[in-house]
C-alpha positions as CSV (number, residue, x, y, z in Angstrom):
1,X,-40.8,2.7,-20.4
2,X,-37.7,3.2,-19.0
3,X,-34.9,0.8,-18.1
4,X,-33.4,1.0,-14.8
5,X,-29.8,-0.4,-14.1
6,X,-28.6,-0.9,-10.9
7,X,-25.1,0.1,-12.9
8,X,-25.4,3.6,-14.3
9,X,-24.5,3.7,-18.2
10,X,-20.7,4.9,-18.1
11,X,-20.0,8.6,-19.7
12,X,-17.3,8.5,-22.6
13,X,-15.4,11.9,-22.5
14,X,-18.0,13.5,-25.5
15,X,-20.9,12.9,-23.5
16,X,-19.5,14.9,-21.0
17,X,-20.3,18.4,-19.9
18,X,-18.3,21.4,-21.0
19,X,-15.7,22.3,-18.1
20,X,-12.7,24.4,-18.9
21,X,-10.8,22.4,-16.0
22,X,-11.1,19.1,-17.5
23,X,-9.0,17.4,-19.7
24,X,-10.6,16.7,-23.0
25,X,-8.8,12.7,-22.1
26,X,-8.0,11.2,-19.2
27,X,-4.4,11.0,-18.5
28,X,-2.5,7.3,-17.9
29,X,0.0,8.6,-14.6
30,X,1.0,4.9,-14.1
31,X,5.2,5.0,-13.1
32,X,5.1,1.6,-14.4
33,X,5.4,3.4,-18.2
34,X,8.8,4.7,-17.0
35,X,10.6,1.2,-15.7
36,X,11.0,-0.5,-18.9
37,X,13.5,-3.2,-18.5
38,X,13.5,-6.2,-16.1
39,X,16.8,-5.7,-15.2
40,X,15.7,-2.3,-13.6
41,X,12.7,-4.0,-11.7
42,X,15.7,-6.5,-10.6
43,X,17.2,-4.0,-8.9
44,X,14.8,-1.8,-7.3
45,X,14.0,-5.3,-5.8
46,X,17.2,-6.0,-4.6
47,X,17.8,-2.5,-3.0
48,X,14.4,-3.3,-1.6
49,X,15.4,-6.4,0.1
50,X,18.7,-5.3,1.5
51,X,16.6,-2.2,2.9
52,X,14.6,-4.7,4.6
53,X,17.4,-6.7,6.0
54,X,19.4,-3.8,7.2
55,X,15.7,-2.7,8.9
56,X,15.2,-6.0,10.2
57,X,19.1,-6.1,12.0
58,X,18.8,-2.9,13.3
59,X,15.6,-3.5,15.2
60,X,16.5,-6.6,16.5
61,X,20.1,-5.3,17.8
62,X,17.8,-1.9,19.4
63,X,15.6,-4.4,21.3
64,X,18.5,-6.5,22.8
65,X,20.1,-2.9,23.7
66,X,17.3,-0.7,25.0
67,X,17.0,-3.4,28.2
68,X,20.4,-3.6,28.8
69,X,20.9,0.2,28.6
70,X,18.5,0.4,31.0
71,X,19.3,-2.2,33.4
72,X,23.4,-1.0,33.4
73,X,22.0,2.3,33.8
74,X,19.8,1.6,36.4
């Protein structure tokens, strides 16, 4: 008799099929490998934030400005 999973048995890279355009192993892409210290996390943050802030100051001063562009031009 034969068992049936509703979660199909996962393949380990042997019991795979011969294909000459797959990787014998799967490869780990993460960018997280490449930041290794906190201090470098710490600052990506920080550039992050002031990006936001600088986005954030910007849009606020084009909304006040759009309708009064408008309106002198008008």
């Amino acid at each position: 008799m034969t068992h049936i999973s509703a979660k199909p048995a996962r393949q380990t890279v042997e019991s795979l099929p011969a294909n000459d355009n797959e990787r014998a192993a799967l490869a780990d892409l993460s960018f997280l490998d490449d930041i290794n210290d906190d201090d470098q996390i710490a600052d990506i943050v920080r550039r992050a934030e002031r990006l936001g802030h600088a986005t954030l100051i910007i849009m606020a001063i084009g909304l006040v400005a759009a309708p009064l562009l408008y309106l002198m031009l008008a």
